[in-house]
N, C-alpha and C positions, 0 to 999 in steps of 0.2 A: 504494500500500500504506500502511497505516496511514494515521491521522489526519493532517491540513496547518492549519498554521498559519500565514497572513501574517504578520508582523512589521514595517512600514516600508519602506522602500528597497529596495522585492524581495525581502527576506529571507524564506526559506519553511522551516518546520519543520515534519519529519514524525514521528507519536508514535514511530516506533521509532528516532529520535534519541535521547529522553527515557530509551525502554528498554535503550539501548545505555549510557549515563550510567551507568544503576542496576543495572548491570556490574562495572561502575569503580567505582563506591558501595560496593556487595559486599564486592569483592575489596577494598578496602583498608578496608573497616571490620573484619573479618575480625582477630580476635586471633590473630596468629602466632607469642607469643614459649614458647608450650607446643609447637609445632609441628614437623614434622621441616624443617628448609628446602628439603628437596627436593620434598616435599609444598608446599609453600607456593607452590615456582619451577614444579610444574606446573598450578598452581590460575591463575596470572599466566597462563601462557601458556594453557589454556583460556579462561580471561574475554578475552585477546584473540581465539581464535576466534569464542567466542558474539559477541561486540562486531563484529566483521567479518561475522556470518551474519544478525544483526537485520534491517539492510534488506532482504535478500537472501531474506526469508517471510512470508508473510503475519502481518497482527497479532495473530490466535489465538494463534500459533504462537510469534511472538515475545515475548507476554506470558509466557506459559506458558515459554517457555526463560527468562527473566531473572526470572520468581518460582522458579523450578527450581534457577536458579544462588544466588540466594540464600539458598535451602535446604541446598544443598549446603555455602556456605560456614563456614554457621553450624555447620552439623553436622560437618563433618570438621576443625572449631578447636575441638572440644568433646574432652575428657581420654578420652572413649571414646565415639567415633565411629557410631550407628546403621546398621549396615551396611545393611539393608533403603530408608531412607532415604536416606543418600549411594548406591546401586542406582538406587532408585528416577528421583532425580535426576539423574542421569549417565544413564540409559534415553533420560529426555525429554531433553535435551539431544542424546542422540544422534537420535532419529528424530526431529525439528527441523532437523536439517544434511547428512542423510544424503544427501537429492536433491544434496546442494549437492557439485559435484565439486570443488571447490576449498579445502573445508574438511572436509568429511563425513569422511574417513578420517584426516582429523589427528585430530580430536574423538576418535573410534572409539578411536585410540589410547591418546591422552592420558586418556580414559577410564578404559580397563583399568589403568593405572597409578594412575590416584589411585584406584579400588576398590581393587587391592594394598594399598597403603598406609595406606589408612581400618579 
């Protein structure tokens, strides 16, 4: 899945390493000090979902969830929140994880909560 890249000494990267990064990138570039912190503390714990479900789908899919979460993040640190938008995004992020039995209904959840919240 996704791109590989040699590196030296066996080292092998694949692109949805780089997409899981720009996860973590996201979420902490992410201006939190307008924010509620509990909004904030389930934006964390989704980016560690999407971050755990990258390798775990194909690259389509993975690009598309990590340009998704970054849409998200920007949007729901914004003073008023585009709800359709932060929707829109939490959608795709869910039907990206949804196969996935080991994160899908966490997502699902964590979802519905930060749409409340936004």
């Amino acid at each position: 899945m996704g791109n590989k890249m040699n590196m030296g000494n066996g080292n092998t990267f694949h692109g949805n390493v780089v997409l899981a990064k720009n996860i973590k990138n996201s979420f902490n570039a992410m201006p939190t000090e307008n924010m509620e912190p509990e909004l904030v503390e389930l934006i964390k714990e989704l980016s560690g979902l999407v971050e755990e479900a990258i390798p775990k789908v194909d690259e389509g899919t993975a690009t598309q969830m990590s340009q998704d979460f970054e849409t998200l993040t920007k949007e729901a640190a914004t003073e008023a929140p585009r709800k359709q938008w932060v929707s829109l995004s939490l959608d795709s992020i869910i039907k990206g994880t949804e196969k996935l039995v080991d994160v899908g209904g966490k997502v699902a959840a964590l979802a519905a909560k930060i749409a409340a919240m936004c």
